[in-house]
C-alpha positions as CSV (number, residue, x, y, z in Angstrom):
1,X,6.5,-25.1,44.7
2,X,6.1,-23.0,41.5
3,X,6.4,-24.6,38.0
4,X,7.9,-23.1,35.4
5,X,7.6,-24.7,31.6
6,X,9.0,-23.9,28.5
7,X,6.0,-24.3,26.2
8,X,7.3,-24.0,22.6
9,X,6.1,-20.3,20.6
10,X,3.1,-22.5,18.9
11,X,1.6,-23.3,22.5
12,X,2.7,-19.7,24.3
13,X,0.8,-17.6,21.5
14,X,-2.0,-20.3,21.6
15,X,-2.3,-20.0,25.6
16,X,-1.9,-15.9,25.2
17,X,-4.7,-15.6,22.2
18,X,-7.1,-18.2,25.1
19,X,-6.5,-15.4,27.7
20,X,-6.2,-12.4,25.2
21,X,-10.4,-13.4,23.6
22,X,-11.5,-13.7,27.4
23,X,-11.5,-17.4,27.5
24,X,-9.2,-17.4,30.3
25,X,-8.6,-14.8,33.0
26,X,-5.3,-16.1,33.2
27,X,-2.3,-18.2,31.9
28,X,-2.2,-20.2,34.7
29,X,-5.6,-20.5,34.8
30,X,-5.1,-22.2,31.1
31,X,-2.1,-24.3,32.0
32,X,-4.6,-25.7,35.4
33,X,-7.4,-26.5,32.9
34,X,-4.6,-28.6,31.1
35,X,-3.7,-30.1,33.4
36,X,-7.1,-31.3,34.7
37,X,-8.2,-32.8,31.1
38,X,-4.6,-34.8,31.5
39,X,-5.4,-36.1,34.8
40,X,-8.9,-37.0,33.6
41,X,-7.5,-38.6,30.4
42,X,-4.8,-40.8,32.7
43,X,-7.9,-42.0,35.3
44,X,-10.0,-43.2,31.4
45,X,-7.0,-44.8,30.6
46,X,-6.4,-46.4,34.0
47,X,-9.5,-47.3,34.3
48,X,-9.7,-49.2,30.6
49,X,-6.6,-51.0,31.8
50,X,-8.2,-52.5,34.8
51,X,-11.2,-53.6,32.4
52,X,-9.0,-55.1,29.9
53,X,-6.8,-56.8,32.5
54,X,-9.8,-58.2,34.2
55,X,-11.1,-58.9,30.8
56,X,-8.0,-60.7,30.4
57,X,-8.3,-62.8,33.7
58,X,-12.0,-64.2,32.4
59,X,-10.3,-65.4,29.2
60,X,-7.5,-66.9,30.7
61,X,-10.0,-68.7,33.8
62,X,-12.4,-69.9,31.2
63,X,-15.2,-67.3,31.5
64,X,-16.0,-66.4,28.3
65,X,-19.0,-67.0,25.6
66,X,-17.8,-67.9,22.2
67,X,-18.2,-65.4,19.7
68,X,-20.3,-67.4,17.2
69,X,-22.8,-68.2,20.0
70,X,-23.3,-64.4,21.1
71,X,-23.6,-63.6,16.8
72,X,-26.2,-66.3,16.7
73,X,-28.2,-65.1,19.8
74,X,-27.9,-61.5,18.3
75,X,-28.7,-62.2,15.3
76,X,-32.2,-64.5,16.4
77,X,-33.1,-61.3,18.9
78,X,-32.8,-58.9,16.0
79,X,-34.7,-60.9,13.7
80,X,-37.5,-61.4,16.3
81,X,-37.9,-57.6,17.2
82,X,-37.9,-57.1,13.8
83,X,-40.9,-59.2,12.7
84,X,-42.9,-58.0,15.6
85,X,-42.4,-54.9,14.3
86,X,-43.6,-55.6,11.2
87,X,-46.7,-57.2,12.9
88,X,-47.3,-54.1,15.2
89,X,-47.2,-51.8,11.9
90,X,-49.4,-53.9,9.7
């Protein structure tokens, strides 16, 4: 089945100047590379759903760590690495 689109006089001359400085060998061959950065960008995105849904499902079960108790655990790591650092450098 053959696709035919429309793509605006912005987007034609931009696909034409990609094939016209050798970029491209082709139009199509610019509309396929489109194509496959959309499909990439739609598996990120469905893939950052099913993260934030499951992310979702730990809050709502109870599996989560409050915030102030991850800050705190942070913050005493940081402090830590940073006084052996001072030690090692003295």
């Amino acid at each position: 089945m053959a696709i035919s689109a429309d793509l605006g006089k912005v987007l034609e001359a931009y696909v034409c100047k990609l094939v016209e400085e050798g970029r491209y060998g082709s139009k199509s061959e610019v509309l396929r590379e489109g194509v496959r950065l959309v499909q990439e960008r739609e598996q990120r995105l469905a893939a950052l759903d099913e993260m934030v849904a499951a992310g979702l499902k730990d809050v709502d079960e109870g599996r989560t760590i409050p915030a102030e108790e991850v800050f705190d655990r942070l913050e005493k790591k940081y402090r830590e690495m940073a006084k052996k650092s001072k030690l090692s450098s003295s």
